[in-house]
CHARMM-style PDB file with segment names, atoms N, HN, CA, C and O in Angstrom:
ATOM      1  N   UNK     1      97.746 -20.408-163.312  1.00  0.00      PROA
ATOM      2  CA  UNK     1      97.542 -21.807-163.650  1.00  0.00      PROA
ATOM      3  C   UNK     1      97.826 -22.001-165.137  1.00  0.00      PROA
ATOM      4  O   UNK     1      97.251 -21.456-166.079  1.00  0.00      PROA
ATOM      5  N   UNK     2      99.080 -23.109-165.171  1.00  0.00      PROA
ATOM      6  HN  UNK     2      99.547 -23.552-164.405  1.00  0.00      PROA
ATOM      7  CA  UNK     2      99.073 -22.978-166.638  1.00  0.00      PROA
ATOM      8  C   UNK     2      97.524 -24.209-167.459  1.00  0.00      PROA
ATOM      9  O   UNK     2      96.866 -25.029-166.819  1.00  0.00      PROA
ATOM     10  N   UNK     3      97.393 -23.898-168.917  1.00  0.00      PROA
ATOM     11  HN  UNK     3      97.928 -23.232-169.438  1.00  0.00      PROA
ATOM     12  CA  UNK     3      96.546 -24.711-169.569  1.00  0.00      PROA
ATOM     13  C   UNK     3      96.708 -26.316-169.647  1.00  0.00      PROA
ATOM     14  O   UNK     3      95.821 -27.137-169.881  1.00  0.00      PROA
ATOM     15  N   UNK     4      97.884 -26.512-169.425  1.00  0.00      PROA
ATOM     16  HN  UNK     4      98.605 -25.846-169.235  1.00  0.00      PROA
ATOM     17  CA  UNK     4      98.097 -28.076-169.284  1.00  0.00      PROA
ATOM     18  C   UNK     4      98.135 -28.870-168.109  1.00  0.00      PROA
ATOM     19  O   UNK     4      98.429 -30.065-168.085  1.00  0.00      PROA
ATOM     20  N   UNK     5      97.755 -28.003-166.904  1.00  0.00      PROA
ATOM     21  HN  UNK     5      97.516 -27.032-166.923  1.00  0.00      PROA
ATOM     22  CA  UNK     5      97.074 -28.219-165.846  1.00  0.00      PROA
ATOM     23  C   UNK     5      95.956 -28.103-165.411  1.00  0.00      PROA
ATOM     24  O   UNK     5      95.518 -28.466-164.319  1.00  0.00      PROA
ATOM     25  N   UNK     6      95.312 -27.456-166.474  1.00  0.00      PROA
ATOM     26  HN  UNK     6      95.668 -27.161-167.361  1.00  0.00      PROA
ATOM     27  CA  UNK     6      93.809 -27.036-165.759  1.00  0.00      PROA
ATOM     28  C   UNK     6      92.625 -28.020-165.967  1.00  0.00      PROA
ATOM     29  O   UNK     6      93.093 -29.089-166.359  1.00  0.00      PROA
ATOM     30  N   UNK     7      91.183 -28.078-165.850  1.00  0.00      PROA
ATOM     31  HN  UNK     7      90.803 -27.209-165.532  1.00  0.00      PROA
ATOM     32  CA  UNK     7      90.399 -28.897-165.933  1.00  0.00      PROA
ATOM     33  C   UNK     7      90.228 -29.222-167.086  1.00  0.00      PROA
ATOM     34  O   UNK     7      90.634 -28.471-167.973  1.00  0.00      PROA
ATOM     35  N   UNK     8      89.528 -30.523-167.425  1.00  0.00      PROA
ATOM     36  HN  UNK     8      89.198 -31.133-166.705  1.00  0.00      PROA
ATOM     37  CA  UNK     8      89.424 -30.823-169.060  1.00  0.00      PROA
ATOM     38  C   UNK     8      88.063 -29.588-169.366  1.00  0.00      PROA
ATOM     39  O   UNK     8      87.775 -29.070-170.445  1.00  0.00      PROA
ATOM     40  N   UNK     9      87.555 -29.421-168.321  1.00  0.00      PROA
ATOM     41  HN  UNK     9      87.788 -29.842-167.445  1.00  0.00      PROA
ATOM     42  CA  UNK     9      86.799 -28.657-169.315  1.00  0.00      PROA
ATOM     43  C   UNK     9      87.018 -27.233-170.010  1.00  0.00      PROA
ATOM     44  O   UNK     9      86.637 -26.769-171.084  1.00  0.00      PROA
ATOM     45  N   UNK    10      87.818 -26.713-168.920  1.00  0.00      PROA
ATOM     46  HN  UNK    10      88.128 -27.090-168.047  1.00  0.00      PROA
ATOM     47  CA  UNK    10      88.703 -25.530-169.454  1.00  0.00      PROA
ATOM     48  C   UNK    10      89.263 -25.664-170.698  1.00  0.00      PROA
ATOM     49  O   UNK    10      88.897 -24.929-171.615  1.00  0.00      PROA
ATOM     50  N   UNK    11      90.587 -26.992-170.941  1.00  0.00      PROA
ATOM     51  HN  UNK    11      90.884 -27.589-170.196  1.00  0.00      PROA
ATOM     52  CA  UNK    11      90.863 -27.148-171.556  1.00  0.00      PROA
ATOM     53  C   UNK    11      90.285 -27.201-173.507  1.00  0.00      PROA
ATOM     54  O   UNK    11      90.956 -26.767-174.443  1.00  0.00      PROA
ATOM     55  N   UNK    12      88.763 -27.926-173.614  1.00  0.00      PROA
ATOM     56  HN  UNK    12      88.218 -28.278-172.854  1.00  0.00      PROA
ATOM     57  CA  UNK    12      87.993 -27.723-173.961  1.00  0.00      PROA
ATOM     58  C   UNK    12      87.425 -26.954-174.904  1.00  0.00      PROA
ATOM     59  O   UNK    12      87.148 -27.085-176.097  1.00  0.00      PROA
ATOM     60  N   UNK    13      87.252 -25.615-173.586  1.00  0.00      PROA
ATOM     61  HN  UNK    13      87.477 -25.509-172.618  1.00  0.00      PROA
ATOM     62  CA  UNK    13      86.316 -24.368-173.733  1.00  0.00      PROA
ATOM     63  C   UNK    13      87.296 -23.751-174.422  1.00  0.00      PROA
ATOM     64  O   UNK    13      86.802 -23.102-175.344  1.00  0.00      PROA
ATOM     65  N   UNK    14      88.614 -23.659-174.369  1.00  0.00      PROA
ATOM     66  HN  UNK    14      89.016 -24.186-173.619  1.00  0.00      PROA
ATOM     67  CA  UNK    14      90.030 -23.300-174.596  1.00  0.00      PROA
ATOM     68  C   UNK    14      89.926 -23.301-176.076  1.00  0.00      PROA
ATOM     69  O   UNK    14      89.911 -22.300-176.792  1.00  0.00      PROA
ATOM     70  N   UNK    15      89.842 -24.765-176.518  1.00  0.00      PROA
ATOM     71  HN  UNK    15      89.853 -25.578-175.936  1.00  0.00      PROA
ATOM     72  CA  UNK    15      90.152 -24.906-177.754  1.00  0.00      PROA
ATOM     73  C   UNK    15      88.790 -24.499-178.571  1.00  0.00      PROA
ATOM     74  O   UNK    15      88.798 -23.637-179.450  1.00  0.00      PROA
ATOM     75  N   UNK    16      87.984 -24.999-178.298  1.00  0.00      PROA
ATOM     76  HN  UNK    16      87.977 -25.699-177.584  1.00  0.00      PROA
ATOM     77  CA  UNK    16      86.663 -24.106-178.676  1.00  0.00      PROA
ATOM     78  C   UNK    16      86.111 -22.890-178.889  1.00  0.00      PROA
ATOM     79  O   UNK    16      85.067 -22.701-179.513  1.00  0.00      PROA
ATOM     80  N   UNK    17      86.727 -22.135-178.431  1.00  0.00      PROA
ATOM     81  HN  UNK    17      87.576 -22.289-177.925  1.00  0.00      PROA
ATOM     82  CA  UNK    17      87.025 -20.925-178.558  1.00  0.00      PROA
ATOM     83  C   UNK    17      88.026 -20.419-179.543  1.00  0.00      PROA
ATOM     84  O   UNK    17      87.860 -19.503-180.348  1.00  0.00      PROA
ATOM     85  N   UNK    18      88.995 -21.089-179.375  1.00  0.00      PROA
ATOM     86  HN  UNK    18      89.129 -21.833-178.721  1.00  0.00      PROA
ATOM     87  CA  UNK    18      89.918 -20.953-180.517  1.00  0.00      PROA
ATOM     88  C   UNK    18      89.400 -21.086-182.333  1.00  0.00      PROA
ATOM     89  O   UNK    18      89.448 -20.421-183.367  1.00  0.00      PROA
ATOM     90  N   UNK    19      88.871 -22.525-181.790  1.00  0.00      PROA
ATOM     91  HN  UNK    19      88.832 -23.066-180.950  1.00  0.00      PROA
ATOM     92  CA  UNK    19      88.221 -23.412-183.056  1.00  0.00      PROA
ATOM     93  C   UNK    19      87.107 -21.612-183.725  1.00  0.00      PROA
ATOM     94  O   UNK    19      87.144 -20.910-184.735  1.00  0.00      PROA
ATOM     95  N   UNK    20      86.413 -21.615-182.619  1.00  0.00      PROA
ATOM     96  HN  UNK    20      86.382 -22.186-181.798  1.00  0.00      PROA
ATOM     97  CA  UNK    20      85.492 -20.380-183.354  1.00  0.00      PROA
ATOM     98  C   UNK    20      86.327 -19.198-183.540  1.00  0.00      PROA
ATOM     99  O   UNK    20      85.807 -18.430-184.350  1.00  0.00      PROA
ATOM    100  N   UNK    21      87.228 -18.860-183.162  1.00  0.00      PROA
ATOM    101  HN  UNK    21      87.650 -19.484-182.504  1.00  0.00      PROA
ATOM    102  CA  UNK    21      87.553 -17.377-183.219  1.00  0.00      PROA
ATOM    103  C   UNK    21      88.251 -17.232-184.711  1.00  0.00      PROA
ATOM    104  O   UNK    21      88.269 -16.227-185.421  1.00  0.00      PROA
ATOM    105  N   UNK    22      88.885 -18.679-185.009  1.00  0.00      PROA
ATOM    106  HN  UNK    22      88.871 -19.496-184.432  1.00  0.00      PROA
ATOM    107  CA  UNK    22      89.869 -18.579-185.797  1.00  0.00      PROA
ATOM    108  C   UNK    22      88.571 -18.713-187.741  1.00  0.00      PROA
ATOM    109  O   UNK    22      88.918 -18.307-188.850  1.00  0.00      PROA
ATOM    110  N   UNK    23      87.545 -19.232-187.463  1.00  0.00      PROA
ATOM    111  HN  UNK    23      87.264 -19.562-186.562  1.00  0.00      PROA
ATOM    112  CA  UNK    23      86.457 -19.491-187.717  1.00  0.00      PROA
ATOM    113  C   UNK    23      85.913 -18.552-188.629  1.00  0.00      PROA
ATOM    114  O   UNK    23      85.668 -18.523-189.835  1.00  0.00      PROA
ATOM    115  N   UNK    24      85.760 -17.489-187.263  1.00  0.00      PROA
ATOM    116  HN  UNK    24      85.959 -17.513-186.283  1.00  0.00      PROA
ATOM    117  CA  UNK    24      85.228 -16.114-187.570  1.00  0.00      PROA
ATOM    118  C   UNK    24      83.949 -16.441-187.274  1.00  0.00      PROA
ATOM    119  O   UNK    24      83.165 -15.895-188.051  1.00  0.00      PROA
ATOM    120  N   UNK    25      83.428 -17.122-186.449  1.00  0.00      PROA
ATOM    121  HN  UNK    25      84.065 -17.565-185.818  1.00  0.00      PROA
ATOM    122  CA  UNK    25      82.064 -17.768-186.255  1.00  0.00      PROA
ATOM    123  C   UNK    25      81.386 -16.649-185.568  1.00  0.00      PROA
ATOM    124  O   UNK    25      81.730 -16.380-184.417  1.00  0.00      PROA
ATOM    125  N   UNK    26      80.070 -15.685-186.401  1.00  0.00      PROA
ATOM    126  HN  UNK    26      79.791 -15.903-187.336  1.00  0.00      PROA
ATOM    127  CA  UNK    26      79.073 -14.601-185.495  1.00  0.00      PROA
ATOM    128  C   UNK    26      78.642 -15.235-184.773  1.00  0.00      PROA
ATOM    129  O   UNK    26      78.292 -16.415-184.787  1.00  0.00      PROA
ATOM    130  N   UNK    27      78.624 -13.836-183.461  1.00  0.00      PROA
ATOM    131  HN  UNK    27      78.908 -12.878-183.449  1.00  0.00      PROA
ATOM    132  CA  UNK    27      78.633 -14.503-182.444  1.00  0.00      PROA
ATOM    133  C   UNK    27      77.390 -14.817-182.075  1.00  0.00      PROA
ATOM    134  O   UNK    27      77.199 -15.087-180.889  1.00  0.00      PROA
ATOM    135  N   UNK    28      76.638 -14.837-182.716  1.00  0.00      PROA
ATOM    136  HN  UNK    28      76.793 -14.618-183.679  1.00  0.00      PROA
ATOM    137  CA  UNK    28      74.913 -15.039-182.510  1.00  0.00      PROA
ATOM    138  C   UNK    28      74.622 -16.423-182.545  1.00  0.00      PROA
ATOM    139  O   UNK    28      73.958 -17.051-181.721  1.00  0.00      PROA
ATOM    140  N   UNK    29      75.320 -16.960-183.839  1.00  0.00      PROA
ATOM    141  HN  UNK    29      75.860 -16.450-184.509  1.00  0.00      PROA
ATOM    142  CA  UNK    29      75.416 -17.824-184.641  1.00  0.00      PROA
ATOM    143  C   UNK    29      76.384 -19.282-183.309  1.00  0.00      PROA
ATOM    144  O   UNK    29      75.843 -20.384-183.218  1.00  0.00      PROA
ATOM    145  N   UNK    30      77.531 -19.038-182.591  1.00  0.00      PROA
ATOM    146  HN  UNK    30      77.971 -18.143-182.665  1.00  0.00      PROA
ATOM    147  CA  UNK    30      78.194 -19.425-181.795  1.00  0.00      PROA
ATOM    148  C   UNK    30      76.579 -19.766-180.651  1.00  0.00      PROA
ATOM    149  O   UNK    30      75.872 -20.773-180.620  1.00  0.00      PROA
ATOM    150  N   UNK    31      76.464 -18.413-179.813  1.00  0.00      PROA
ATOM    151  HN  UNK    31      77.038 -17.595-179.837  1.00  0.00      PROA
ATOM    152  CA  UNK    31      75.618 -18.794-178.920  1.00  0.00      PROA
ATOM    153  C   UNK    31      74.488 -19.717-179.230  1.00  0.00      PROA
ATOM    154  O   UNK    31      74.308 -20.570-178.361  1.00  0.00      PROA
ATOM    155  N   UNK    32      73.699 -19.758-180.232  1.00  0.00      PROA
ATOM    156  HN  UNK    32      73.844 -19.065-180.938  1.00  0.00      PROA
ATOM    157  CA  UNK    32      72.402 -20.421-181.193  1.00  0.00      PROA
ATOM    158  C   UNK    32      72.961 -21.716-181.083  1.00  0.00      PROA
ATOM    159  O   UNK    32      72.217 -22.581-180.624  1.00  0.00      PROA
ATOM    160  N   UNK    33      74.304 -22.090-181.459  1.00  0.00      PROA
ATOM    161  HN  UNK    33      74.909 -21.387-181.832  1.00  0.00      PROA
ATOM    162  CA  UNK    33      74.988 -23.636-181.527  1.00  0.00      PROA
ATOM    163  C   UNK    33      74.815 -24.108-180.017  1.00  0.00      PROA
ATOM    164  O   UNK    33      73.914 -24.861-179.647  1.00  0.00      PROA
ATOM    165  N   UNK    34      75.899 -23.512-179.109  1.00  0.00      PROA
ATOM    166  HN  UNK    34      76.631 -22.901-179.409  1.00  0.00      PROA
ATOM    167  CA  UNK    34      76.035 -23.794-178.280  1.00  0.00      PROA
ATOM    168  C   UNK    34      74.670 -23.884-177.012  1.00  0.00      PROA
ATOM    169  O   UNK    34      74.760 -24.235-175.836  1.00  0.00      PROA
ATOM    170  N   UNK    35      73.484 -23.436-177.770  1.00  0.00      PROA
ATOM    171  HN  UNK    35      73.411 -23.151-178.725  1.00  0.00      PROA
ATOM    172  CA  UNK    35      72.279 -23.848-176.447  1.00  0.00      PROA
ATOM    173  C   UNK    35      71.735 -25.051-177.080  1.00  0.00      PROA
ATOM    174  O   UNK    35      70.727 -25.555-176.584  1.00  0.00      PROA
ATOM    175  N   UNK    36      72.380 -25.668-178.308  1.00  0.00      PROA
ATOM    176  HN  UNK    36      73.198 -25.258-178.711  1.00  0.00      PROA
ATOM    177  CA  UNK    36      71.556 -26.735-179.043  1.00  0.00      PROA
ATOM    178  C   UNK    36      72.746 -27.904-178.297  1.00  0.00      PROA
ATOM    179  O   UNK    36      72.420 -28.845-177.574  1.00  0.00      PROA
ATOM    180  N   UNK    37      73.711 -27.658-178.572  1.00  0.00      PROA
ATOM    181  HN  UNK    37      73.976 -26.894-179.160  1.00  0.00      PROA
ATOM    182  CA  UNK    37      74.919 -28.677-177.800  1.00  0.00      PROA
ATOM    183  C   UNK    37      74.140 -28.898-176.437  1.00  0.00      PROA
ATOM    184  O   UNK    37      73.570 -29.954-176.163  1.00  0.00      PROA
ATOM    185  N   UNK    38      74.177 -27.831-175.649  1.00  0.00      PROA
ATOM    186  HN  UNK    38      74.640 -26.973-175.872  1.00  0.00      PROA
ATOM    187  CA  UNK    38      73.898 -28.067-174.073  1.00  0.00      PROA
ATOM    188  C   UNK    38      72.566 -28.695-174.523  1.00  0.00      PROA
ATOM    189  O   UNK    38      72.890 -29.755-175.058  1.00  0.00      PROA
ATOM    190  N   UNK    39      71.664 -28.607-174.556  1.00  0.00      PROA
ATOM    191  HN  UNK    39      71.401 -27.745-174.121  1.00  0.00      PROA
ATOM    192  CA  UNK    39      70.265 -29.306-174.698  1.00  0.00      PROA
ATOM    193  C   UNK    39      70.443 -30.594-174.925  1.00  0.00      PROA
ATOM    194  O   UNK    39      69.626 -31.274-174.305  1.00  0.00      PROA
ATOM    195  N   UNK    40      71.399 -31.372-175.751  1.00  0.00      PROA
ATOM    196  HN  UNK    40      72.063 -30.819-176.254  1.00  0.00      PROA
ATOM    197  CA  UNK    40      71.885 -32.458-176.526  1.00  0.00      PROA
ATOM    198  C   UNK    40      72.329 -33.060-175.340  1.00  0.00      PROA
ATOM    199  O   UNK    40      72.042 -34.226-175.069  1.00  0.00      PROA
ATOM    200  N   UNK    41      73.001 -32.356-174.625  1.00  0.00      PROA
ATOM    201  HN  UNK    41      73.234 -31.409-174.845  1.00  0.00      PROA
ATOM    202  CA  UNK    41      74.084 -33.301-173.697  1.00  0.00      PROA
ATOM    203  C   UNK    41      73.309 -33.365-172.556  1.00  0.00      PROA
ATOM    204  O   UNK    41      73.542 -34.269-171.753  1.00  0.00      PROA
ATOM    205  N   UNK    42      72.082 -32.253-172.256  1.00  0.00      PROA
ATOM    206  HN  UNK    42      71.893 -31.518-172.909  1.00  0.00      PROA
ATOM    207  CA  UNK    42      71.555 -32.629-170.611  1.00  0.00      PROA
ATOM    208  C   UNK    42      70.518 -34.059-171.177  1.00  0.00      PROA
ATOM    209  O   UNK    42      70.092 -34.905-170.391  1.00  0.00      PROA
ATOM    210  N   UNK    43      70.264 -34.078-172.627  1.00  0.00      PROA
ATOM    211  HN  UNK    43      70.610 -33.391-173.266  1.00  0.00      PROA
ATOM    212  CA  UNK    43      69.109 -34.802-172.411  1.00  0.00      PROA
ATOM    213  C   UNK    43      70.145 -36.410-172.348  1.00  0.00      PROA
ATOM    214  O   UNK    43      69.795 -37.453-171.795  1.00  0.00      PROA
ATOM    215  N   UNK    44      71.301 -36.190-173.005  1.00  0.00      PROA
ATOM    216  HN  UNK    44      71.585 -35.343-173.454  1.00  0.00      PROA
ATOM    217  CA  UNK    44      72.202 -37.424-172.680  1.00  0.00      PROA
ATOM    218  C   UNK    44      72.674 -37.766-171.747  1.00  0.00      PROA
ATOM    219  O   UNK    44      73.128 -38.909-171.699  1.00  0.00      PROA
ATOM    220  N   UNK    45      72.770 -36.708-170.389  1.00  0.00      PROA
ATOM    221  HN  UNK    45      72.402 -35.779-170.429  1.00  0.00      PROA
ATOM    222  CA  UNK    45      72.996 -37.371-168.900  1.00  0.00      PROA
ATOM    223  C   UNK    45      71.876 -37.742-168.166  1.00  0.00      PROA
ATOM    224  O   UNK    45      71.635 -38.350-167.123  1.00  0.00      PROA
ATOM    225  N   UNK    46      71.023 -36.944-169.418  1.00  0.00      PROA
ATOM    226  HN  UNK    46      71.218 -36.450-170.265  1.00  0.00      PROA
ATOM    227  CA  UNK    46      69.170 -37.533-168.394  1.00  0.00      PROA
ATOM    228  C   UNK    46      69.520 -39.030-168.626  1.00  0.00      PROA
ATOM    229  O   UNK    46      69.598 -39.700-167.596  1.00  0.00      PROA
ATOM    230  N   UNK    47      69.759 -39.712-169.887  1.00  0.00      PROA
ATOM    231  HN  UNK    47      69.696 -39.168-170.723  1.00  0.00      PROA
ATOM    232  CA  UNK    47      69.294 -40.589-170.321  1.00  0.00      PROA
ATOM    233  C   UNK    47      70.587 -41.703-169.283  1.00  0.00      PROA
ATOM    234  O   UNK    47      70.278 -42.878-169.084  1.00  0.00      PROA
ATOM    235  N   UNK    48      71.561 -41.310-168.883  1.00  0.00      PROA
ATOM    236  HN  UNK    48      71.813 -40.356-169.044  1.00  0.00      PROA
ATOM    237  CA  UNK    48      72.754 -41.900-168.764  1.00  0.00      PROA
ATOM    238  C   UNK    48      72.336 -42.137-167.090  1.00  0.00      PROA
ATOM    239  O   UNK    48      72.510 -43.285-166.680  1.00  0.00      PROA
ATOM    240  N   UNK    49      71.734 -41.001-165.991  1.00  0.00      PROA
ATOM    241  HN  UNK    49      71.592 -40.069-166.323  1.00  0.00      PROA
ATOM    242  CA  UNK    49      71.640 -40.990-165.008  1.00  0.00      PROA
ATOM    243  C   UNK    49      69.960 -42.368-164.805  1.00  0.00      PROA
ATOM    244  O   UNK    49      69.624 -42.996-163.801  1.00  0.00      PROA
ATOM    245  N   UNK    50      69.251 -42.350-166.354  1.00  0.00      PROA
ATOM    246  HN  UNK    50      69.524 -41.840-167.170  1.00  0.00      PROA
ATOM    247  CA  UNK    50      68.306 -43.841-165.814  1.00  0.00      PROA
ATOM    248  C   UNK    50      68.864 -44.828-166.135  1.00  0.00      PROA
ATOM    249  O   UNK    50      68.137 -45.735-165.729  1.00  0.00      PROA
ATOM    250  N   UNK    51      69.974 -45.381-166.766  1.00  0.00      PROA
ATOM    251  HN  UNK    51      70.564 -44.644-167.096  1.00  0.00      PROA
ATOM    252  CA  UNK    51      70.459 -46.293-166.678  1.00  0.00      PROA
ATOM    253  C   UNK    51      71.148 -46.926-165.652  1.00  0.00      PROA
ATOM    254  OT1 UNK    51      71.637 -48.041-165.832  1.00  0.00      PROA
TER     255      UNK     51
END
């Protein structure tokens, strides 16, 4: 499957990955971000699914 077919979220995770690698972002430091993102966004579909 090429990348300009695949899901946006792939797509995404794709560049995000990139964004950090190129970064040099520890990877402790990456995971620590990324459970604060997810937390951010479930509490924004909480908020999106009572509307």
């Amino acid at each position: 499957m090429s990348l300009e077919n695949a899901p946006d979220e792939i797509k995404l995770a794709v560049d995000l990955i990139q964004l950090l690698e190129e970064n040099q972002v520890p990877v402790a430091t990456v995971l620590a971000a990324l459970e604060i993102v997810r937390r951010d966004y479930q509490q924004k579909q909480a908020v999106e699914h009572q509307a």
